[in-house]
N, C-alpha and C positions, 0 to 999 in steps of 0.2 A: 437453419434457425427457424423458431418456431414463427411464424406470420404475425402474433398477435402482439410480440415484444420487439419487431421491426418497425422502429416509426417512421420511417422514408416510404416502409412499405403501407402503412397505414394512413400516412396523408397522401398518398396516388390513389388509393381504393377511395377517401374518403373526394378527392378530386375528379373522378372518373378518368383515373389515367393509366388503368388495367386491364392487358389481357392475357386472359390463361392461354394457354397452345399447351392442348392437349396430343400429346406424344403417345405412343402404343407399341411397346418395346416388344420386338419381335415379329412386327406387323406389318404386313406389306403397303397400308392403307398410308394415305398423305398424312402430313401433323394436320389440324386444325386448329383455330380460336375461338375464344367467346368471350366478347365486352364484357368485364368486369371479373373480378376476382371466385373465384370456385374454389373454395377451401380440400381436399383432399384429393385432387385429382392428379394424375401423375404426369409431367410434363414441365412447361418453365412460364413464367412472370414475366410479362414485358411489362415495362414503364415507360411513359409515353410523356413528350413534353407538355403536351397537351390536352385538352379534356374531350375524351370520347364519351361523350357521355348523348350524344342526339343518335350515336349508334348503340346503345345497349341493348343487351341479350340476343344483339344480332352473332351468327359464325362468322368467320374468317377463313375463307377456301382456301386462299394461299400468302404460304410465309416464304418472304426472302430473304432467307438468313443470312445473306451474305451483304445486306444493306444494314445491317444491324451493327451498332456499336457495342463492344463489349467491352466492361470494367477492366481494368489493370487487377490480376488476384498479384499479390505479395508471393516471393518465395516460399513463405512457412503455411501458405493455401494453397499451392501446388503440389500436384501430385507426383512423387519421384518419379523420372524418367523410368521405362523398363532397362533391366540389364539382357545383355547379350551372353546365352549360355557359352561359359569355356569347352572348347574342345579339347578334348588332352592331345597333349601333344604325339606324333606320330612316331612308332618306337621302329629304329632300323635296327636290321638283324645283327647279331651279333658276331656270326661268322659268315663272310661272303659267301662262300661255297655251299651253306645247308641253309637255301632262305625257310622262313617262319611263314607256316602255314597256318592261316584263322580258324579258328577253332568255331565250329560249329554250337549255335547253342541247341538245347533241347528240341523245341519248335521245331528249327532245321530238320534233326536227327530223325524225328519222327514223320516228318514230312514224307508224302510222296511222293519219286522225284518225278519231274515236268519232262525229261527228257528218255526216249526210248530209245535201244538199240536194238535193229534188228539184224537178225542175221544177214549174212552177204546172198545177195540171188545165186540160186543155182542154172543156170544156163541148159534149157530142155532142150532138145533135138530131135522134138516132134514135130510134126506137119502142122503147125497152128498157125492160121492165118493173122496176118498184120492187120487184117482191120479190127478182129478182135481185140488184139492186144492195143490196139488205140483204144476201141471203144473206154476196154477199163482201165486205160489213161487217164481219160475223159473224165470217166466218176472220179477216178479216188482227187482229181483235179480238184473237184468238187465238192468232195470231201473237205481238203486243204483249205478250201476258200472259205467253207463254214466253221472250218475251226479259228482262221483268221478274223472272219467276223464274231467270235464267241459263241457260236451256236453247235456246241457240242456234241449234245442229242442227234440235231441231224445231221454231222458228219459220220456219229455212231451209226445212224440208221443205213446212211449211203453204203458204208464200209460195209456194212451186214450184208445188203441186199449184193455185193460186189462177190461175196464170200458164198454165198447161197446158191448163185448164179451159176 
């Protein structure tokens, strides 16, 4: 409603029983006040029983909106509840024996898959000592652990330097 055709809101401005709190949507910073009424600023209106008026054009550091009373809005000034999206219902297979497989979409199709297979070890029967084959235990361990923490590059890199070696 526009301010200048609110006459409740006009005899508190004209009483000194107005302060702006200025709100800052998106803003990490506190709300604030300022005694008396500020025409286009963005935030809300208190009305005060009383007349502030020995503190004007003073700020307001902090608001405790939870000491505040607020008006009764009517049914037809509320705003509809949100609705809860329907889930469709969950489709069972139609023939016990061949269950239904989810069909992939595009995305998926295209995707790269996350998961690698590699061949099964071949078992050498050279003379290579176990400390070695710890050692590059050890890295590709290490490896493991940077991919676990998402650091892919350098398990790329550990792998390399294992492969080089």
């Amino acid at each position: 409603m526009d301010p200048a055709k609110d006459a409740e809101l006009q005899k508190a401005i004209t009483a000194n029983r107005v302060l702006t709190v200025r709100q800052r949507p998106g803003s990490t910073q506190a709300d604030y006040g300022i005694i008396g009424f500020e025409k286009g600023t963005s935030g809300q209106i208190l009305l005060f029983p009383k007349s502030l008026k020995q503190f004007a054009n003073q700020r307001v550091i902090g608001v405790k909106y939870d000491l505040l009373e607020w008006p009764e809005v009517s049914k037809s000034q509320q705003a509809p509840k949100p609705k809860t999206p329907k889930q469709p219902p969950k489709r069972k297979p139609q023939d016990p024996e061949t269950p239904v497989l989810p069909t992939k979409t595009a995305r998926e199709e295209s995707a790269v898959p996350q998961l690698l297979k590699f061949p099964e070890p071949v078992v050498e029967e050279s003379g290579g000592s176990n400390l070695e084959i710890e050692e590059i235990k050890g890295q590709v361990r290490q490896a493991m652990e940077a991919l676990e923490e998402g650091k892919q590059v350098a398990a790329f890199n550990l792998l390399k330097r294992i492969i080089e070696h």
